[in-house]
MDTraj code that builds the backbone (N, CA, C; nanometers):
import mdtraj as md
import numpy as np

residues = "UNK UNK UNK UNK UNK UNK UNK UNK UNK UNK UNK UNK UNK UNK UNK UNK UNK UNK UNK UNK UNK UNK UNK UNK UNK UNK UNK UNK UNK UNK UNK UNK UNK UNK UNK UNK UNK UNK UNK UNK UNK UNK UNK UNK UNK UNK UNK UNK UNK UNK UNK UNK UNK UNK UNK UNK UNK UNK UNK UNK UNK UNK UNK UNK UNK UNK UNK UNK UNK UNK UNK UNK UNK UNK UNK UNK UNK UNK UNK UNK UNK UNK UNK UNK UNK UNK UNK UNK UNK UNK UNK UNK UNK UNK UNK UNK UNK UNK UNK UNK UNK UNK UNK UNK UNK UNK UNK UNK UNK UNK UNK UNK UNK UNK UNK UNK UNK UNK UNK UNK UNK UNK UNK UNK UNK UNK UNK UNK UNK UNK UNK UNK UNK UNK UNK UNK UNK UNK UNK UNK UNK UNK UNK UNK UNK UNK UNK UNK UNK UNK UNK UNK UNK UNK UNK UNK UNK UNK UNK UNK UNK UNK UNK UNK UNK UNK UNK UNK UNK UNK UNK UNK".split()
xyz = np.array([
    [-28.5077, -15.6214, 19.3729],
    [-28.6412, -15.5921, 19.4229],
    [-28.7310, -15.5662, 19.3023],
    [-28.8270, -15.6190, 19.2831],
    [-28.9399, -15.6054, 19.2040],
    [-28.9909, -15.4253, 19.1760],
    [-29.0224, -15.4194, 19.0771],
    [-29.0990, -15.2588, 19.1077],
    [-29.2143, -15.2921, 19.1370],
    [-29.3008, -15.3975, 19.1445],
    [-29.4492, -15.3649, 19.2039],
    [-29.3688, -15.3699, 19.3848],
    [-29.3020, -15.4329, 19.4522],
    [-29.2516, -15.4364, 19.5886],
    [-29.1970, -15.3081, 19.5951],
    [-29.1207, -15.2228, 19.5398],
    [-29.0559, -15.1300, 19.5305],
    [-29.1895, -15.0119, 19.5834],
    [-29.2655, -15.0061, 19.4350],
    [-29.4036, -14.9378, 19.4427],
    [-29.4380, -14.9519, 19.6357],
    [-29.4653, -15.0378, 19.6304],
    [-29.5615, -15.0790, 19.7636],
    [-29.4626, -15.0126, 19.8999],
    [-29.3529, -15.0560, 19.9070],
    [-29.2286, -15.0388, 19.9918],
    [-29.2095, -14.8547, 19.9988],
    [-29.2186, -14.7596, 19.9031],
    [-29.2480, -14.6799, 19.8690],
    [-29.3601, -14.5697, 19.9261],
    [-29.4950, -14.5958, 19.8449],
    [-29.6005, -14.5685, 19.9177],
    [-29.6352, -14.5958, 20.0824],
    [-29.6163, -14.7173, 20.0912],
    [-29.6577, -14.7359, 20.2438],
    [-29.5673, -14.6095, 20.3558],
    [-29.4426, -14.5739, 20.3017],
    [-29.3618, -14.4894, 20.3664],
    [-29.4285, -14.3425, 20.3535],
    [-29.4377, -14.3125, 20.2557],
    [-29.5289, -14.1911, 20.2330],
    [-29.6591, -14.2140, 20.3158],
    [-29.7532, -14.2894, 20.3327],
    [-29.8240, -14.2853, 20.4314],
    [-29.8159, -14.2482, 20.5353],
    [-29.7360, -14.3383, 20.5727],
    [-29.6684, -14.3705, 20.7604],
    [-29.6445, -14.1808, 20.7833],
    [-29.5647, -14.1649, 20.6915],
    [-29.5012, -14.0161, 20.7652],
    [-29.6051, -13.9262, 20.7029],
    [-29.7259, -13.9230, 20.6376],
    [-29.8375, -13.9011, 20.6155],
    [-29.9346, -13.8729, 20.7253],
    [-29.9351, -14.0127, 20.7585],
    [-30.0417, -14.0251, 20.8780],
    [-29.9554, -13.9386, 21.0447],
    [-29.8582, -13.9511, 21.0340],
    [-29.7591, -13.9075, 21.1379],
    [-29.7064, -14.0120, 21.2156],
    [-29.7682, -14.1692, 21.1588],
    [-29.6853, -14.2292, 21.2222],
    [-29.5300, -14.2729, 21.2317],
    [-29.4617, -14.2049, 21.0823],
    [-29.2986, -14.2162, 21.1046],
    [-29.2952, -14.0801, 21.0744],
    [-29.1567, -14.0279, 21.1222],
    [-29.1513, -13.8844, 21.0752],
    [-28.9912, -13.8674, 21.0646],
    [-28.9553, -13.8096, 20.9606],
    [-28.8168, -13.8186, 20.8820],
    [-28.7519, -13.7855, 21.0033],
    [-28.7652, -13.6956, 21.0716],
    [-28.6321, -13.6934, 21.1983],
    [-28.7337, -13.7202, 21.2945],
    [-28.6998, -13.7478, 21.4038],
    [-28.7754, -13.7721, 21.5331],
    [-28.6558, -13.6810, 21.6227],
    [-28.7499, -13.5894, 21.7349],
    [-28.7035, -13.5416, 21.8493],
    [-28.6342, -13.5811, 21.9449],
    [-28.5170, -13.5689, 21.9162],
    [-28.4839, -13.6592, 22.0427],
    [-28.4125, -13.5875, 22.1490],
    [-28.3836, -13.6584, 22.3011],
    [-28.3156, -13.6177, 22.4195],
    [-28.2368, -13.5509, 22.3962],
    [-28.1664, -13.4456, 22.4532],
    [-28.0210, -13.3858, 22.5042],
    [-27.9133, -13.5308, 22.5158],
    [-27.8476, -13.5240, 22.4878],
    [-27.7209, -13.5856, 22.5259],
    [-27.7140, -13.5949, 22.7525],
    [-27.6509, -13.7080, 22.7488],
    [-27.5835, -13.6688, 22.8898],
    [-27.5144, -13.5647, 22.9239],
    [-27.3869, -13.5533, 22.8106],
    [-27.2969, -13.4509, 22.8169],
    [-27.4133, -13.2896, 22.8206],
    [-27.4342, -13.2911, 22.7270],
    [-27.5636, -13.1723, 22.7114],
    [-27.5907, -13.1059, 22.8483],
    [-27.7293, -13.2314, 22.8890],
    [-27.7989, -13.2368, 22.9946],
    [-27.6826, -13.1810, 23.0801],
    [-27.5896, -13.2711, 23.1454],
    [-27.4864, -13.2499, 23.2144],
    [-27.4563, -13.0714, 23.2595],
    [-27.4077, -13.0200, 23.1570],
    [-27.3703, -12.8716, 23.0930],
    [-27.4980, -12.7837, 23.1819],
    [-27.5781, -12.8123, 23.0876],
    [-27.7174, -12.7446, 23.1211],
    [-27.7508, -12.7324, 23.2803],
    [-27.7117, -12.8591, 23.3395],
    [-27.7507, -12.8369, 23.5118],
    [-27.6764, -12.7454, 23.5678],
    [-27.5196, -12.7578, 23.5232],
    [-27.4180, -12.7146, 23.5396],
    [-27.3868, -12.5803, 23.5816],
    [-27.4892, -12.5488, 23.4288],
    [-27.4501, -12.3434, 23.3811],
    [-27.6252, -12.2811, 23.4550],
    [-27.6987, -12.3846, 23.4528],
    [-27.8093, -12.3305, 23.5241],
    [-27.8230, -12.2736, 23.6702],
    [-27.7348, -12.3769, 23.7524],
    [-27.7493, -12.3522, 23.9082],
    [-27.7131, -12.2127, 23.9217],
    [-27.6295, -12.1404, 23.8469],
    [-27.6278, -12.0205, 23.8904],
    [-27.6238, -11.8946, 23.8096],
    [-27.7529, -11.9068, 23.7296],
    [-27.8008, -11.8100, 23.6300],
    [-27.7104, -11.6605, 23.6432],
    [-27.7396, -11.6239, 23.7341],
    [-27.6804, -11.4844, 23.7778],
    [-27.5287, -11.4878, 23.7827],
    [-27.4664, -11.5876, 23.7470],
    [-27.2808, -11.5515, 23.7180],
    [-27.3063, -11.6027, 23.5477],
    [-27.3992, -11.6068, 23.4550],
    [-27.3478, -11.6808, 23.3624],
    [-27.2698, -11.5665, 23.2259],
    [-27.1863, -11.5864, 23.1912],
    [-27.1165, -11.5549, 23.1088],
    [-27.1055, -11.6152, 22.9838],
    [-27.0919, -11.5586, 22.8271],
    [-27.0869, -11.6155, 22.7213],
    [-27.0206, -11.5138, 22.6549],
    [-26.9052, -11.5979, 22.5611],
    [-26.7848, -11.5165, 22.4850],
    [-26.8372, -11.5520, 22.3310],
    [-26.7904, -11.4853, 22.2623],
    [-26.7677, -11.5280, 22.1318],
    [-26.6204, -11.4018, 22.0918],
    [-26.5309, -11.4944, 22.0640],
    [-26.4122, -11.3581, 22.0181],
    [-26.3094, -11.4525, 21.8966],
    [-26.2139, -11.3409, 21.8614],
    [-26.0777, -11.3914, 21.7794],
    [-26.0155, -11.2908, 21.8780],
    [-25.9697, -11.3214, 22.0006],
    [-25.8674, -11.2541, 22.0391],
    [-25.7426, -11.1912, 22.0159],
    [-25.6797, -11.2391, 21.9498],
    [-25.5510, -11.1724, 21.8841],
    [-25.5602, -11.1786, 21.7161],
    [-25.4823, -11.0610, 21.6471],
    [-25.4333, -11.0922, 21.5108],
    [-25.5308, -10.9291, 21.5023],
    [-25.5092, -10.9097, 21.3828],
    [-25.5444, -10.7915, 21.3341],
    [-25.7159, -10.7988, 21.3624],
    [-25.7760, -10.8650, 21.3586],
    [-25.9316, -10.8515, 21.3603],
    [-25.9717, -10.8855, 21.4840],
    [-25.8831, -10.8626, 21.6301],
    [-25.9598, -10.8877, 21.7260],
    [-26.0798, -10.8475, 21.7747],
    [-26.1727, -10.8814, 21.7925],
    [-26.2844, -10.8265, 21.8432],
    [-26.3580, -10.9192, 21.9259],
    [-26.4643, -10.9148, 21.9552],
    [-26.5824, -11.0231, 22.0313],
    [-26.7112, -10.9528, 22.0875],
    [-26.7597, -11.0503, 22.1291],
    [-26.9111, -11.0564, 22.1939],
    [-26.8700, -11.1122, 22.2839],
    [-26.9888, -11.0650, 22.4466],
    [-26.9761, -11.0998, 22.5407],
    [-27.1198, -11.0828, 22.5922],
    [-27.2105, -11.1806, 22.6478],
    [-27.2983, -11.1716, 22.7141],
    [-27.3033, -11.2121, 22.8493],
    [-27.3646, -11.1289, 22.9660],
    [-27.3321, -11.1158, 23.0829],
    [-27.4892, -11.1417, 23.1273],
    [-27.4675, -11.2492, 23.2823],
    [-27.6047, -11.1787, 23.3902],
    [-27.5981, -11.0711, 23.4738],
    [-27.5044, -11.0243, 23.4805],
    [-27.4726, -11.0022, 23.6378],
    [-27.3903, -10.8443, 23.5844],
    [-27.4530, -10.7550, 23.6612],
    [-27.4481, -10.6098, 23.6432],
    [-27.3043, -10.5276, 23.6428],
    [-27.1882, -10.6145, 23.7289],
    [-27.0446, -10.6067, 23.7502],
    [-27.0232, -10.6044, 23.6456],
    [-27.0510, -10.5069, 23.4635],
    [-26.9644, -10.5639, 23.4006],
    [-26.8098, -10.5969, 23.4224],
    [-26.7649, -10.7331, 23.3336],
    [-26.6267, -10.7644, 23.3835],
    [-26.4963, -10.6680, 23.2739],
    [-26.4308, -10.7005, 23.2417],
    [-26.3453, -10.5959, 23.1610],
    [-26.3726, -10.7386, 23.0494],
    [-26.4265, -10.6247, 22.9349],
    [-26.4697, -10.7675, 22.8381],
    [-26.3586, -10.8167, 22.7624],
    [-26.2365, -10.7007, 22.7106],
    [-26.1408, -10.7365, 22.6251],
    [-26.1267, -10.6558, 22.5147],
    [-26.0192, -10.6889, 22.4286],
    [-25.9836, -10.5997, 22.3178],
    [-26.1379, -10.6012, 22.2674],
    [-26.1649, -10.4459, 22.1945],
    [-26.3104, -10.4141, 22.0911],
    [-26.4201, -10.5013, 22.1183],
    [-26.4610, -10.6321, 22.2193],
    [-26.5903, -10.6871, 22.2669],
    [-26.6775, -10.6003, 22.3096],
    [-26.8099, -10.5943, 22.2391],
    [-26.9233, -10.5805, 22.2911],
    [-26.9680, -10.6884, 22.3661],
    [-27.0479, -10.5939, 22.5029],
    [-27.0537, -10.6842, 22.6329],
    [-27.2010, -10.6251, 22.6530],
    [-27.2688, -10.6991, 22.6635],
    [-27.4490, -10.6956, 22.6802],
    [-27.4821, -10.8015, 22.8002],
    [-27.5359, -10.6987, 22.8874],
    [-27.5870, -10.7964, 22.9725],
    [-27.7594, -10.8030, 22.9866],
    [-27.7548, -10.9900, 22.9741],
    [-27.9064, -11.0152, 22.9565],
    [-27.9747, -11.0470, 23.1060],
    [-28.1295, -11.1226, 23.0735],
    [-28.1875, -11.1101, 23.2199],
    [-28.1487, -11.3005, 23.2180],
    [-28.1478, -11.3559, 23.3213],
    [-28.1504, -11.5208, 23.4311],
    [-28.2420, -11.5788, 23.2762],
    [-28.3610, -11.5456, 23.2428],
    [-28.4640, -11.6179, 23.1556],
    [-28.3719, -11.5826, 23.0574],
    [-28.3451, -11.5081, 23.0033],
    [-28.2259, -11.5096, 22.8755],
    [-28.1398, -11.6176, 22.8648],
    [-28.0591, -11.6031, 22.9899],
    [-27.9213, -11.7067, 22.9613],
    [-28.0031, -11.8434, 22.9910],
    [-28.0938, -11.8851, 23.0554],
    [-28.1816, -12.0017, 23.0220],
    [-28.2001, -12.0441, 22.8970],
    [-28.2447, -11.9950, 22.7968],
    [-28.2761, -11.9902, 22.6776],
    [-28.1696, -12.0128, 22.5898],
    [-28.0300, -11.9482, 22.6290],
    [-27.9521, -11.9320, 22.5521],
    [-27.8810, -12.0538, 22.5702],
    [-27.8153, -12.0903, 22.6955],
    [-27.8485, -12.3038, 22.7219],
    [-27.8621, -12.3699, 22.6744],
    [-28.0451, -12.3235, 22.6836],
    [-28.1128, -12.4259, 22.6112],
    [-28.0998, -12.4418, 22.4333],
    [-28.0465, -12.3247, 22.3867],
    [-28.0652, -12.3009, 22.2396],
    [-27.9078, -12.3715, 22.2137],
    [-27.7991, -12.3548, 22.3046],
    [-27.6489, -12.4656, 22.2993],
    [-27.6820, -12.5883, 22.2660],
    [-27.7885, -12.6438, 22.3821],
    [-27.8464, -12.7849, 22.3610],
    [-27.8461, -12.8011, 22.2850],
    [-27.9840, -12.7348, 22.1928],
    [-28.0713, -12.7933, 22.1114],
    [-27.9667, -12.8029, 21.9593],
    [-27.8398, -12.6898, 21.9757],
    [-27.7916, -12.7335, 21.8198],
    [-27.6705, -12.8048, 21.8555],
    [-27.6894, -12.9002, 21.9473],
    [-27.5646, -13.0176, 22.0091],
    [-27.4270, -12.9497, 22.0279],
    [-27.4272, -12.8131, 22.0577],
    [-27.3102, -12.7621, 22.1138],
    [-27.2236, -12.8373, 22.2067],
    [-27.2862, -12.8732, 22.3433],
    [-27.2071, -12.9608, 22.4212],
    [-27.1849, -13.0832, 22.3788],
    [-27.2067, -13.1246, 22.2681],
    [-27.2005, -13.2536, 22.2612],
    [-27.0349, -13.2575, 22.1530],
    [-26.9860, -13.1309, 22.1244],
    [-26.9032, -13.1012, 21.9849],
    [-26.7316, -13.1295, 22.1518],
    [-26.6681, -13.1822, 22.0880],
    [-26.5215, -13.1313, 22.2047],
    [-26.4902, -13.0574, 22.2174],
    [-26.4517, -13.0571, 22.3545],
    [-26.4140, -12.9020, 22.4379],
    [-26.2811, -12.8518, 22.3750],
    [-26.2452, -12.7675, 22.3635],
    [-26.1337, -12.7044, 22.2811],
    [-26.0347, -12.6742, 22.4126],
    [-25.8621, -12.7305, 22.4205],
    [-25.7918, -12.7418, 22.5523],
    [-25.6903, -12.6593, 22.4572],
    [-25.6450, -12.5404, 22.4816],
    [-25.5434, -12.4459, 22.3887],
    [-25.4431, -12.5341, 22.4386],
    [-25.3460, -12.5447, 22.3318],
    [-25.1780, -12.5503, 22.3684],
    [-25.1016, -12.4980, 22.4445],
    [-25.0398, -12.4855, 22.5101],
    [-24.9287, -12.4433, 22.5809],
    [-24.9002, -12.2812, 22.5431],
    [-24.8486, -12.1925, 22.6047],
    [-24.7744, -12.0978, 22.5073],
    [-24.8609, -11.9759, 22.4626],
    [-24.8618, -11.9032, 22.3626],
    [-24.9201, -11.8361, 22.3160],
    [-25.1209, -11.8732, 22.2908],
    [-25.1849, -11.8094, 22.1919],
    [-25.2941, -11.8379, 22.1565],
    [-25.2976, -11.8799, 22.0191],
    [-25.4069, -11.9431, 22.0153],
    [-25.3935, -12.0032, 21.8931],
    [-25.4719, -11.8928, 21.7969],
    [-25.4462, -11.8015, 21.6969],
    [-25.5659, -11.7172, 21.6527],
    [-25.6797, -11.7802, 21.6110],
    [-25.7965, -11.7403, 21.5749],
    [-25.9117, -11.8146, 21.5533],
    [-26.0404, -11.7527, 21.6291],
    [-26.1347, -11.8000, 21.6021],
    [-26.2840, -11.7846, 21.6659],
    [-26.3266, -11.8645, 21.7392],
    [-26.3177, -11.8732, 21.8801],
    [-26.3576, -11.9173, 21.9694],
    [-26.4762, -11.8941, 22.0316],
    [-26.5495, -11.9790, 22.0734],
    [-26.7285, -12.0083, 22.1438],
    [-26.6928, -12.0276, 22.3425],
    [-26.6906, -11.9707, 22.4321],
    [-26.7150, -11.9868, 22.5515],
    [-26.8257, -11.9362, 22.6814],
    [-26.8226, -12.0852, 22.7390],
    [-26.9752, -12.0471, 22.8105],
    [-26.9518, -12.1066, 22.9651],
    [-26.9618, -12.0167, 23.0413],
    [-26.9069, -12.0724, 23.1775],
    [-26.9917, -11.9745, 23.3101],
    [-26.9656, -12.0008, 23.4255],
    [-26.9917, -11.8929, 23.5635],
    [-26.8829, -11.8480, 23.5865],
    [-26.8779, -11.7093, 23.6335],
    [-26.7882, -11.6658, 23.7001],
    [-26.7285, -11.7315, 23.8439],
    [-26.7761, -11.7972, 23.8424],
    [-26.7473, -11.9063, 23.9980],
    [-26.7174, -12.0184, 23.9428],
    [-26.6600, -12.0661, 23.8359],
    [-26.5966, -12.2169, 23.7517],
    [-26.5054, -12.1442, 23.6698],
    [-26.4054, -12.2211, 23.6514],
    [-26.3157, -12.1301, 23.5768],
    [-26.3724, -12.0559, 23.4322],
    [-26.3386, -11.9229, 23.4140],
    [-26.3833, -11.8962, 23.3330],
    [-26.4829, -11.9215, 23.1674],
    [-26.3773, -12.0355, 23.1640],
    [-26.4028, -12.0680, 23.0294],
    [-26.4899, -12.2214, 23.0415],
    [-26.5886, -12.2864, 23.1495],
    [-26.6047, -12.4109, 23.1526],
    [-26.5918, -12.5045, 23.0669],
    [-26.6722, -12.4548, 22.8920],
    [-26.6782, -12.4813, 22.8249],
    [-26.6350, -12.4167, 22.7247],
    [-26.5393, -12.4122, 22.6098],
    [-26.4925, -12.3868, 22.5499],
    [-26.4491, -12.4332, 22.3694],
    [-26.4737, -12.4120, 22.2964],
    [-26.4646, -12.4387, 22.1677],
    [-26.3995, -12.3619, 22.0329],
    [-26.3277, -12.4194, 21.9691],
    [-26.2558, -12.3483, 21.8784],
    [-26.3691, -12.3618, 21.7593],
    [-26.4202, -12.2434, 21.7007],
    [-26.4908, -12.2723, 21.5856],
    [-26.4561, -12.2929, 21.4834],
    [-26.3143, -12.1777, 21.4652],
    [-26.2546, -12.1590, 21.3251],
    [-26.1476, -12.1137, 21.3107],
    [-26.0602, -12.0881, 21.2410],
    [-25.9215, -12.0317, 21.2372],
    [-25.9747, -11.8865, 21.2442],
    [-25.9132, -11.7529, 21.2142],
    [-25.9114, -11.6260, 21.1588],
    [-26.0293, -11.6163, 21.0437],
    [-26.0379, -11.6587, 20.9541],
    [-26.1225, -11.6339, 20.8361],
    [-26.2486, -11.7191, 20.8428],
    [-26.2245, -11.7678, 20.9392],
    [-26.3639, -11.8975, 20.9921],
    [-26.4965, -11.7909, 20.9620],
    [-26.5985, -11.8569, 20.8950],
    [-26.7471, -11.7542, 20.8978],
    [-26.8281, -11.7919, 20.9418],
    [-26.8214, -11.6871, 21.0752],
    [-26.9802, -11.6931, 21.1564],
    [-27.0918, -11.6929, 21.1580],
    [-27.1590, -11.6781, 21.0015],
    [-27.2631, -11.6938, 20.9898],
    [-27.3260, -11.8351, 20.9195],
    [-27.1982, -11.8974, 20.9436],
    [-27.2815, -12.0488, 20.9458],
    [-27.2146, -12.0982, 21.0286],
    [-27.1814, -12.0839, 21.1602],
    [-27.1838, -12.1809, 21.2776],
    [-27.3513, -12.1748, 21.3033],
    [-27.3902, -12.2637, 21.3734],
    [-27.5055, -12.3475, 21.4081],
    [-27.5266, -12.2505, 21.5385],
    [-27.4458, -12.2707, 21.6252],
    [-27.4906, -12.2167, 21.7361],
    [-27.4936, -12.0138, 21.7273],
    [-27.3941, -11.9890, 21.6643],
    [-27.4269, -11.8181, 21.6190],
    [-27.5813, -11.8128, 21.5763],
    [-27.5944, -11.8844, 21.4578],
    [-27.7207, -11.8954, 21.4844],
    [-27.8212, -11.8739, 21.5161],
    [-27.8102, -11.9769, 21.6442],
    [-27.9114, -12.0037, 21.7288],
    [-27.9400, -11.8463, 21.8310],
    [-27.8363, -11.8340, 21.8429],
    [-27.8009, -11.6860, 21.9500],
    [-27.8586, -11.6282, 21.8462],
    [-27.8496, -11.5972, 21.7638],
    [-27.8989, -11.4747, 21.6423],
    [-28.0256, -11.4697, 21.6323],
    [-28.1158, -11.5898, 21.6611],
    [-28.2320, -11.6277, 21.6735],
    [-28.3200, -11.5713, 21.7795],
    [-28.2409, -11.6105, 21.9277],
    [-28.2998, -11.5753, 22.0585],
    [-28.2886, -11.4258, 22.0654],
    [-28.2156, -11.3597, 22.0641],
    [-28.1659, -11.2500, 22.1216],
    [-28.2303, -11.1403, 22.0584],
    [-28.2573, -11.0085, 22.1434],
    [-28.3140, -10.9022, 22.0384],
    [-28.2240, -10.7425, 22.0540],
    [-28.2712, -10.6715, 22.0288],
    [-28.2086, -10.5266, 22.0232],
    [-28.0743, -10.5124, 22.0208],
    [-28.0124, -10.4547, 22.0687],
    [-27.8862, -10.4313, 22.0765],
    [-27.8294, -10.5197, 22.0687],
    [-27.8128, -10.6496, 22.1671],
    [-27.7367, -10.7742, 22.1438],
    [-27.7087, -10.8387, 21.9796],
    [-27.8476, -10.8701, 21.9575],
    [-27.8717, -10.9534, 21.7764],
    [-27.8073, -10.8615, 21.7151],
    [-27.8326, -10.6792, 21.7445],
    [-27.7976, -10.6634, 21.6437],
    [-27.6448, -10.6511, 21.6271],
    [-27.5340, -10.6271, 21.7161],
    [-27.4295, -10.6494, 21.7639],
    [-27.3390, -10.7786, 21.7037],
    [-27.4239, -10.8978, 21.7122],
    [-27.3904, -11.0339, 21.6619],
    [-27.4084, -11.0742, 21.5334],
    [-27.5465, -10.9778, 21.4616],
    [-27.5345, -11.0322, 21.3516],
    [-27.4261, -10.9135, 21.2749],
    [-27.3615, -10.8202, 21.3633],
    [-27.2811, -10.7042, 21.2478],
    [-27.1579, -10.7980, 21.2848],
    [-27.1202, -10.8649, 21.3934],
    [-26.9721, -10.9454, 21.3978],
    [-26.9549, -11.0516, 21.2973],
    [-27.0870, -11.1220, 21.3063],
    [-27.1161, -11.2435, 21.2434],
    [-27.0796, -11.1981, 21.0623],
    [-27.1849, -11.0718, 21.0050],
    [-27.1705, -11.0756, 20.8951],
    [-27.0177, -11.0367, 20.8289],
    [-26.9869, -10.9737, 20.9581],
    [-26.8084, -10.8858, 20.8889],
    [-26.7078, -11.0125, 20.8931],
    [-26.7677, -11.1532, 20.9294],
    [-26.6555, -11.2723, 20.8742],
    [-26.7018, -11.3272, 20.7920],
    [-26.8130, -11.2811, 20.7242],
    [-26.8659, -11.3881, 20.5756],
    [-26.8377, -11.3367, 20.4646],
    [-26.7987, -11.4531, 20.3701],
    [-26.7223, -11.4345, 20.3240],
    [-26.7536, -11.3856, 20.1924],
])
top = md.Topology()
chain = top.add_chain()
for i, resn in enumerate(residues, 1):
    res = top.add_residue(resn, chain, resSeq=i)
    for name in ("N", "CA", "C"):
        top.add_atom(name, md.element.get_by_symbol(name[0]), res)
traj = md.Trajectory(xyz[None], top)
C-alpha cells in the first residue's frame, strides 16, 4: 500500500468515527441465550435469588441477594441482603450487559464439590441454581470478574459494601 493511500485510508477513518458515523464498538443486542435468561428470571421478580460463594475449603464464605422477605438459610459465613423487584431487574440487566449468560453454564461433577468461586442466579420456583457458573478455583480474584463488577456498580449500602469486602479479601 502506498503511504499517500495509507495517509488517506487513515484519515478518512478518523473522520467517520469523528463525525459519529463509525464508532470503534457499536451497541449491540443481548444474545438469544441472554434475552432468553432475562425473560426467564424476570417473570417472577419476587422469588429472585443470587449467590456468589466458595462453599467449602478453609475460606468458605458468600454473598447472597434475595427478593423475597423469607430469608432462606443462606449457608456457611454468607451475607444475605435482600433487595427491592427494581433491584434484581437491574441486576439482570447488568448479567446481560457484561454477557454473563452468554459464558457456559457450569454442570458440577458427580460426588463431592468442586472448591472454587461460583456465580448463581435463579427463582426459588426453578431449581435453585438455574443458572450457574464456575468463576474460579479457590484463589480465583473477584475483583476482576466482569460481572462482580457490574454488581459492585449497581448496588449500594450494605450490600456493595459487603461485596466489595468479599471481593477485595480474594485479590491478590
Amino acid at each position: 500500500m502506498s503511504r499517500s493511500l495509507f495517509r488517506f485510508t487513515f484519515f478518512s477513518a478518523v473522520f467517520l468515527v469523528w463525525c459519529g458515523i463509525a464508532t470503534a464498538e457499536e451497541k449491540k443486542e443481548p444474545s438469544p441465550n441472554a434475552q432468553e435468561a432475562a425473560k426467564l428470571l424476570k417473570k417472577n421478580l419476587a422469588k429472585f435469588r443470587l449467590t456468589i460463594q466458595n462453599p467449602i475449603g478453609k475460606g468458605a464464605r458468600g454473598f447472597v441477594l434475595v427478593t423475597y422477605k423469607d430469608l432462606p438459610k443462606a449457608g456457611p459465613k454468607a451475607d444475605t441482603f435482600v433487595i427491592s423487584e427494581k433491584q434484581a431487574e437491574a441486576v439482570i440487566d447488568g448479567l446481560v450487559a457484561v454477557g454473563q449468560f452468554d459464558k457456559p453454564t457450569y454442570i458440577p461433577p458427580p460426588g463431592a464439590p468442586v472448591p472454587g468461586w461460583y456465580l448463581s442466579v435463579g427463582l426459588t420456583e426453578t431449581p435453585r441454581r438455574a443458572y450457574q457458573w464456575r468463576l474460579g478455583d479457590e484463589k480465583y480474584d473477584l475483583t476482576t470478574d466482569a460481572a462482580v463488577g457490574e454488581l459492585i456498580k449497581m448496588l449500594e449500602g450494605d450490600a456493595k459494601k459487603a461485596l466489595q469486602a468479599l471481593a477485595k479479601s480474594t485479590a491478590k
